[in-house]
SEDO-162306 format. One line per 5 residues: number of its first residue (from 1); their letters; for each residue x, y, z of N, C-alpha, C. Coordinates in nm, 2 decimals. Layout:
N
NUM> a> X:Y:Z:X:Y:Z:X:Y:Z | ...
END
This chain:
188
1> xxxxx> 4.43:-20.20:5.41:4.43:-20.34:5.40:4.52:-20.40:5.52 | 4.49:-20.49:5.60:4.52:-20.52:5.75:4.63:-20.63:5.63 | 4.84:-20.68:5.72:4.83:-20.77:5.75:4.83:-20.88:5.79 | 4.85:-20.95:5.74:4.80:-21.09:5.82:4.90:-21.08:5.92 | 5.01:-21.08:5.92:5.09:-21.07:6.00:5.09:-20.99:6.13
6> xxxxx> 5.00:-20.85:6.09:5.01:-20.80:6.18:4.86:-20.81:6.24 | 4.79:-20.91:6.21:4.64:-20.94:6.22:4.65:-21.02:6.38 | 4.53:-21.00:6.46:4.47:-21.09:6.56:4.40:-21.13:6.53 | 4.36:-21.26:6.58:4.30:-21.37:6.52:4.20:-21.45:6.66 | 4.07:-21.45:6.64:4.01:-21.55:6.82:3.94:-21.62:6.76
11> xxxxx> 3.95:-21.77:6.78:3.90:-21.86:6.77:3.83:-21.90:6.89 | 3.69:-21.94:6.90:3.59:-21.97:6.99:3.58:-22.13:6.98 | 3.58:-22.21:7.13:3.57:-22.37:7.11:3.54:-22.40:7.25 | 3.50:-22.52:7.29:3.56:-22.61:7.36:3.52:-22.74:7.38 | 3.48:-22.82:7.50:3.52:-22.92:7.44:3.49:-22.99:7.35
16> xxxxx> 3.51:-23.12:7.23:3.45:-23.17:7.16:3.48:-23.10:7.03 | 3.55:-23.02:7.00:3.57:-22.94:6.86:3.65:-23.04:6.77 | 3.60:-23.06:6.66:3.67:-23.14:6.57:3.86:-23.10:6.53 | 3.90:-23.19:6.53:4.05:-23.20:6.61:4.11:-23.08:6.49 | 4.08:-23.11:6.35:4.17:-23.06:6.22:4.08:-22.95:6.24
21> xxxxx> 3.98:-22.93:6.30:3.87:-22.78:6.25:3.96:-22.68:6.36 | 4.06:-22.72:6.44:4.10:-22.58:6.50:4.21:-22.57:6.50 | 4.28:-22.74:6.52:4.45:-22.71:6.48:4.44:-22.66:6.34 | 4.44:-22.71:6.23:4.48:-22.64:6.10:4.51:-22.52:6.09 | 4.33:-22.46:6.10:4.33:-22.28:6.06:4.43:-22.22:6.17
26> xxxxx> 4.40:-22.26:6.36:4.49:-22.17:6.45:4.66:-22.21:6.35 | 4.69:-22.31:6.31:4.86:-22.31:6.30:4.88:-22.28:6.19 | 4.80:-22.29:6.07:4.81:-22.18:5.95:4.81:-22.06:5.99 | 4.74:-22.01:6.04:4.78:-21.86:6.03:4.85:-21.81:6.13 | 4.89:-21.86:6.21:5.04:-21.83:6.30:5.12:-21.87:6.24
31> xxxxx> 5.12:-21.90:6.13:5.26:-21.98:6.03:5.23:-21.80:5.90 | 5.17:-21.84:5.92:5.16:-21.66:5.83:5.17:-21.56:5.89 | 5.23:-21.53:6.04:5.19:-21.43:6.14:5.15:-21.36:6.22 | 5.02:-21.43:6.20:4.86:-21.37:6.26:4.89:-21.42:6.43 | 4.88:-21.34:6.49:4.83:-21.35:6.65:4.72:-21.43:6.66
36> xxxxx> 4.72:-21.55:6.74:4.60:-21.63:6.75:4.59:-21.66:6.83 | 4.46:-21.65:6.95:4.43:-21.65:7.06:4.28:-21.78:7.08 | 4.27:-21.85:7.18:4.18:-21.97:7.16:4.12:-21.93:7.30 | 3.97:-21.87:7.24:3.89:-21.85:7.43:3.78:-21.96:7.39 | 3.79:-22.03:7.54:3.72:-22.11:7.57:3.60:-22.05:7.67
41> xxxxx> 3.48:-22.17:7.67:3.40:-22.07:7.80:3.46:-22.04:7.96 | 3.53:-22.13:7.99:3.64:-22.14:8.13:3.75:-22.08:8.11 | 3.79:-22.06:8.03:3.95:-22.00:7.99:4.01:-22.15:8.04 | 3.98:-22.26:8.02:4.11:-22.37:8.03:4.10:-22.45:7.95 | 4.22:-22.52:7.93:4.27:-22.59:7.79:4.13:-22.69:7.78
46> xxxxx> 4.12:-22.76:7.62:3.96:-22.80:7.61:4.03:-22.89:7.53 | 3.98:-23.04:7.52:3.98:-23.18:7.41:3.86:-23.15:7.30 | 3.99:-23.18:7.20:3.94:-23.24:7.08:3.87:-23.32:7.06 | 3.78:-23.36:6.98:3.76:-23.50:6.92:3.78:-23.53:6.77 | 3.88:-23.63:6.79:3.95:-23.69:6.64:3.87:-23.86:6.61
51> xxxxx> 3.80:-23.83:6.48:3.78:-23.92:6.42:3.64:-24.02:6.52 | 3.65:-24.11:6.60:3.57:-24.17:6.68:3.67:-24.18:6.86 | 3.70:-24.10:6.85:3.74:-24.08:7.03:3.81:-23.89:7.04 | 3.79:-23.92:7.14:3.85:-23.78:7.21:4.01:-23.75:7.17 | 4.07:-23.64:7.14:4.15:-23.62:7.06:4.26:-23.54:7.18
56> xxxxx> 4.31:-23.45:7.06:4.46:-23.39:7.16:4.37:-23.29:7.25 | 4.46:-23.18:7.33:4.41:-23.12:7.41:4.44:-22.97:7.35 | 4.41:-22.87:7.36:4.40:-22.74:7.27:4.42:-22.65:7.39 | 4.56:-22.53:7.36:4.57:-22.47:7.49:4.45:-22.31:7.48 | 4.42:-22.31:7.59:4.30:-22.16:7.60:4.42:-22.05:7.62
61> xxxxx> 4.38:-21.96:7.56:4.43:-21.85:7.55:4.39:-21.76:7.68 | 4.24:-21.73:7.69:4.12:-21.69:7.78:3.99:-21.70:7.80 | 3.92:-21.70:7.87:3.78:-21.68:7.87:3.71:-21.63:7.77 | 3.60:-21.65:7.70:3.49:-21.66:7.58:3.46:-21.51:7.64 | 3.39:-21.51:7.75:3.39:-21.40:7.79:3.46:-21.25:7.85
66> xxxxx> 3.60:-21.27:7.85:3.68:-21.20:7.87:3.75:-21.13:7.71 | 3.66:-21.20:7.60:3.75:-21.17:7.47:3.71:-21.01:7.41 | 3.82:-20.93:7.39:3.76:-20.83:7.36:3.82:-20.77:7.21 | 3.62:-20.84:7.19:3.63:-20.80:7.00:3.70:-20.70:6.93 | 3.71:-20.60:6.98:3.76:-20.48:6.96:3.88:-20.51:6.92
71> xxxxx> 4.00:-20.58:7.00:4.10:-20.61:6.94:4.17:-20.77:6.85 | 4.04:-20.78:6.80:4.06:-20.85:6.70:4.03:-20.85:6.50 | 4.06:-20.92:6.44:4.02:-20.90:6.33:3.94:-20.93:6.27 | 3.96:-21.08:6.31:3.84:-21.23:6.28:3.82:-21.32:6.38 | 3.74:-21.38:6.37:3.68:-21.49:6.45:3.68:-21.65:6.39
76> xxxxx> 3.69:-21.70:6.44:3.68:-21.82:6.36:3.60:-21.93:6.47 | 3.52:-22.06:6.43:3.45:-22.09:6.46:3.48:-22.23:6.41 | 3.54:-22.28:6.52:3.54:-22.46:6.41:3.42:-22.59:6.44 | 3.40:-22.67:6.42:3.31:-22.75:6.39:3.36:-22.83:6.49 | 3.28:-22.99:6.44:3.29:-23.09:6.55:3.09:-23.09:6.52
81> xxxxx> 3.03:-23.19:6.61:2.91:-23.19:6.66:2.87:-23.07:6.79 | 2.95:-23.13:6.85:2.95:-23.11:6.99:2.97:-22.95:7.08 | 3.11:-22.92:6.97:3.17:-22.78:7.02:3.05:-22.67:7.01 | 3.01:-22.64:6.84:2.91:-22.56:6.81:2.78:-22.60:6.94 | 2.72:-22.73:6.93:2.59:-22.69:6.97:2.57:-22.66:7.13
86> xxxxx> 2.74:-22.66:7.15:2.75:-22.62:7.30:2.74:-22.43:7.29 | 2.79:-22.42:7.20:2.83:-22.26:7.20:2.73:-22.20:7.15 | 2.67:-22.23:7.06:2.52:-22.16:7.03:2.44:-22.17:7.13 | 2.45:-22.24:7.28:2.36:-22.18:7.38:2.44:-22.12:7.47 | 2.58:-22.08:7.44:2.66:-22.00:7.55:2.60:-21.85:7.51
91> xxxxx> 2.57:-21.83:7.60:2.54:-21.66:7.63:2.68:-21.59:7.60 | 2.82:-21.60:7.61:2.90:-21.56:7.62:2.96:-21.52:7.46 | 2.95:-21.70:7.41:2.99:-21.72:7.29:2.92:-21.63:7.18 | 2.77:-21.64:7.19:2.67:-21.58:7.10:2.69:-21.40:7.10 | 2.69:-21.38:7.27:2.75:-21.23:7.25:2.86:-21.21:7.13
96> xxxxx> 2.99:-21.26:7.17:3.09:-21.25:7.04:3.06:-21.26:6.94 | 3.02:-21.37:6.90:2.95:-21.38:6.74:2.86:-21.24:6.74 | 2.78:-21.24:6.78:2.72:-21.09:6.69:2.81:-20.96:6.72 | 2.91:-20.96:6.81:2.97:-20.90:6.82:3.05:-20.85:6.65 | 3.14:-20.96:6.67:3.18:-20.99:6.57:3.13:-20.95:6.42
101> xxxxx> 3.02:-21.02:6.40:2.89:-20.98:6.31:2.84:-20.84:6.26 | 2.86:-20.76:6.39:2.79:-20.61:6.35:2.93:-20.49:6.33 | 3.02:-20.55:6.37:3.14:-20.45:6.33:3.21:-20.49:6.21 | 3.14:-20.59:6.12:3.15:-20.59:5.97:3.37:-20.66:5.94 | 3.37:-20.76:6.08:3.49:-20.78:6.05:3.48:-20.96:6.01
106> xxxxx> 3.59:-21.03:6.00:3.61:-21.15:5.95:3.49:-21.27:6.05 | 3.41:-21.32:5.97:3.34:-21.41:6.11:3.38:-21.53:5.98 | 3.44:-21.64:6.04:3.45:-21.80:5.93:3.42:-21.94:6.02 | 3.31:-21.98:5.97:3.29:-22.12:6.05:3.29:-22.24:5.99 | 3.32:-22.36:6.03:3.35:-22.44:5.94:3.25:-22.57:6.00
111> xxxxx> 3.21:-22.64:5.87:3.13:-22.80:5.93:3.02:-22.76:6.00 | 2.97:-22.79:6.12:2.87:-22.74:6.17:2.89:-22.63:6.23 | 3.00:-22.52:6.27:3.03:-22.43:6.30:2.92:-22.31:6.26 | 2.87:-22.35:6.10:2.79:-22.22:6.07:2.62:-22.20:6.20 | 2.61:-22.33:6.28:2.52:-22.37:6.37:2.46:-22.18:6.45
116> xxxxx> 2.61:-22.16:6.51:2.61:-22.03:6.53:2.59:-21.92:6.46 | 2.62:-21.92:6.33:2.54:-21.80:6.26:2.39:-21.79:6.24 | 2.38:-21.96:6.23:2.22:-21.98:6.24:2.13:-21.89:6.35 | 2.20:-21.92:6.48:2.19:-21.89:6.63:2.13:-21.74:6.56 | 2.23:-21.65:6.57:2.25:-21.54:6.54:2.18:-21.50:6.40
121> xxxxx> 2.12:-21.55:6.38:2.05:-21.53:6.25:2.12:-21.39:6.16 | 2.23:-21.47:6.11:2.30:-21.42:6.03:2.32:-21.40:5.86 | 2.22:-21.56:5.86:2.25:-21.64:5.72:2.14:-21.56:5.64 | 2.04:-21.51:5.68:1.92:-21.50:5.60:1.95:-21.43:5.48 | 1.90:-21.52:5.36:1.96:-21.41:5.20:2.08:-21.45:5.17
126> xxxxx> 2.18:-21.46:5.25:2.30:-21.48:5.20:2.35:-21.60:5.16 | 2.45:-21.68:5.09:2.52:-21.77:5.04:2.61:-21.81:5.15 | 2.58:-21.98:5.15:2.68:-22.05:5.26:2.65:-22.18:5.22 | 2.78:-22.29:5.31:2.79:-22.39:5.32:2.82:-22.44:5.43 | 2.84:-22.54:5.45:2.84:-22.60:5.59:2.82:-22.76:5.59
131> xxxxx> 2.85:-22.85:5.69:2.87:-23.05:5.66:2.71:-23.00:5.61 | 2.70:-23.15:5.53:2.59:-23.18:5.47:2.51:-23.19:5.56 | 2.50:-23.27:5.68:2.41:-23.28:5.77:2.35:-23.14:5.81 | 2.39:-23.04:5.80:2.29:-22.91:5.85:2.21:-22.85:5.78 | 2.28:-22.93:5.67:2.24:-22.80:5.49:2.09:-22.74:5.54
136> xxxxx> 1.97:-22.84:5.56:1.85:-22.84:5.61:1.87:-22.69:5.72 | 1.91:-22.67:5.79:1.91:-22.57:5.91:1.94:-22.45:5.85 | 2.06:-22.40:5.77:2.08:-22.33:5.73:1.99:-22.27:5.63 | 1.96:-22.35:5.57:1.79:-22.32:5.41:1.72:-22.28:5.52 | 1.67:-22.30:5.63:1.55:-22.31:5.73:1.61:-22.15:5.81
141> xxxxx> 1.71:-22.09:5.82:1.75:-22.02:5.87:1.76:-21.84:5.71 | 1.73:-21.91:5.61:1.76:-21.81:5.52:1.84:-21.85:5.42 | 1.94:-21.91:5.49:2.11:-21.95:5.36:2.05:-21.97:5.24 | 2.14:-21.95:5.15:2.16:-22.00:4.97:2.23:-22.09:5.01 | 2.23:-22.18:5.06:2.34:-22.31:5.06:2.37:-22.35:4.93
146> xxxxx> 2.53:-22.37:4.92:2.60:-22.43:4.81:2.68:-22.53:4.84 | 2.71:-22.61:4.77:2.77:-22.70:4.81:2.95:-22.69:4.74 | 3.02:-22.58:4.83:3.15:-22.58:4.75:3.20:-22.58:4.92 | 3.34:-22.59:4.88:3.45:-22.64:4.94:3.48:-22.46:5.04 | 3.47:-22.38:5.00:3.42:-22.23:5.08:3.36:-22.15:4.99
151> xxxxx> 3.30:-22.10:5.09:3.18:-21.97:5.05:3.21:-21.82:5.11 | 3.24:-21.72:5.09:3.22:-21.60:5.13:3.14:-21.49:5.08 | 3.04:-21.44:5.18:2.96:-21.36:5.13:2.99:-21.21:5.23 | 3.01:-21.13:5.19:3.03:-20.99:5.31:3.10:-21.02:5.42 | 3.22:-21.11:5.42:3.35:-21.13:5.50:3.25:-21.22:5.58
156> xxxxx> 3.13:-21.29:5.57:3.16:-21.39:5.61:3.16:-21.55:5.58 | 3.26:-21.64:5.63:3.32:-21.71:5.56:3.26:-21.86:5.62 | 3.22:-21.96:5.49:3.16:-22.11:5.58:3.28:-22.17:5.47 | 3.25:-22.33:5.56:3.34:-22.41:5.49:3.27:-22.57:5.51 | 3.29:-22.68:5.48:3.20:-22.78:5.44:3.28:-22.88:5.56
161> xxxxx> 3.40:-22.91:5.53:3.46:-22.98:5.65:3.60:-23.06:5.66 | 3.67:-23.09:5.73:3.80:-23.06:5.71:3.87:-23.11:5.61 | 3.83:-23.20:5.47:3.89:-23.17:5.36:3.90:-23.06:5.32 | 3.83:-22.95:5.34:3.81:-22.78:5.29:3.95:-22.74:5.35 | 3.99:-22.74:5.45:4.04:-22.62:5.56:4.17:-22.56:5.49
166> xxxxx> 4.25:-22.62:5.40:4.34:-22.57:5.35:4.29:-22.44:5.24 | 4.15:-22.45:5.16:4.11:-22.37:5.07:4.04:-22.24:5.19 | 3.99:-22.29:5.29:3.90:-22.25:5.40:4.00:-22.12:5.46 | 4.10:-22.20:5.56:4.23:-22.11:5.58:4.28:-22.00:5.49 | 4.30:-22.02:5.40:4.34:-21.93:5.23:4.25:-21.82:5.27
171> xxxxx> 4.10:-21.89:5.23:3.99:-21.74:5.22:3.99:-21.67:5.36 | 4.03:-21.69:5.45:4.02:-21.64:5.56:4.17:-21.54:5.58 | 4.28:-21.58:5.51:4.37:-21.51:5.52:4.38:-21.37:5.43 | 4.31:-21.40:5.30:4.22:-21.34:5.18:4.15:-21.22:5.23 | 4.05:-21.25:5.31:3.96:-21.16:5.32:4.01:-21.06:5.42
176> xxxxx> 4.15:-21.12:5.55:4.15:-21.01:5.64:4.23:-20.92:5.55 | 4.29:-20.94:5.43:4.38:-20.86:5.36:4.28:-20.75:5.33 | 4.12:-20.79:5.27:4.04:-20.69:5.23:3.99:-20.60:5.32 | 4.03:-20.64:5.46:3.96:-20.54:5.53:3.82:-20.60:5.62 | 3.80:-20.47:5.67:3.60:-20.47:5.75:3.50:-20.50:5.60
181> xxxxx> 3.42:-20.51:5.63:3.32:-20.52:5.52:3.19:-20.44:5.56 | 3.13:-20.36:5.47:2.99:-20.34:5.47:2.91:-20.43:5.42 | 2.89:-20.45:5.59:2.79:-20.58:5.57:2.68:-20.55:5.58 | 2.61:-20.62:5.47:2.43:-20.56:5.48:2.41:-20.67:5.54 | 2.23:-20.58:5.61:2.18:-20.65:5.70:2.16:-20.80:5.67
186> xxx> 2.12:-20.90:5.70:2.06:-21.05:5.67:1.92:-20.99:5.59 | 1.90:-21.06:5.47:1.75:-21.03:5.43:1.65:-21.07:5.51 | 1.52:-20.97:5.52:1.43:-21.03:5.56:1.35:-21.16:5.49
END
């Protein structure tokens, strides 16, 4: 059992990611120990968006494509409109994600974040949630959508939207305690 403290942690964004979908979980769990690292597609710092304008500024750690899964535990994936539907066509990003994906370690996305599991046709068969506005995409992708505050199925983790993030954060700190997972494939 990995922990947290001694856990690495990469969070994938940039710009336009919903302001509480990345500060929260990154400063929760650096408040619990966890190494947290924020790759962008550029490796440089990326704006938020809070509420109806552009928000604080979020420092990069490194390049989306310089991140090397191997030395990480989980991934995390936050929401917004804008951030996800940028990164579900990054070649870089999507690499990670399945990266992520097939080594059976923590993948958690939150709000529209699950956009990229979609990408990655991840969901199929499995139980998830995500903002209401996608629920459609996700059904259409495979998901059991539910409508709770977090979902985890085979370490990986959705969340509805940033009223969740404190229950969201929890599961996420939860599961790296349990370890990798044997993740079965997505159903056909």
């Amino acid at each position: 059992m990995p922990d947290i403290a001694k856990s690495r942690i990469l969070i994938i964004a940039t710009n336009g990611f919903e302001q509480s979908e990345l500060e929260v979980p990154r400063d929760m769990l650096r408040d619990a120990g966890a190494r947290v690292d924020v790759a962008t597609p550029d490796g440089k710092d990326i704006r938020g968006w809070e509420e109806k304008d552009w928000g604080r500024t979020a420092k990069a750690d490194l390049k989306i494509a310089d991140a090397d899964c191997g030395s990480y535990d989980a991934l995390v994936i936050p929401g917004g409109v804008m951030n996800p539907d940028k990164l579900r066509v990054d070649e870089e990003a999507m690499r990670v994600v399945r990266e992520f994906l097939s080594s059976g370690k923590i993948v958690a996305a939150v709000c529209h974040g699950p956009w990229l599991l979609v990408q990655a046709d991840a969901l199929r068969g499995r139980q998830a949630t995500s903002y209401k506005s996608i629920r459609k995409d996700l059904e259409n992708a495979g998901a059991k959508w539910v409508d709770k505050e977090v979902v985890a199925d085979d370490g990986i983790i959705t969340s509805r939207k940033p009223d969740d993030l404190l229950v969201f954060t929890n599961k996420i700190i939860e599961e790296i305690g349990e370890g990798r997972h044997e993740r079965r494939q997505a159903a056909e």
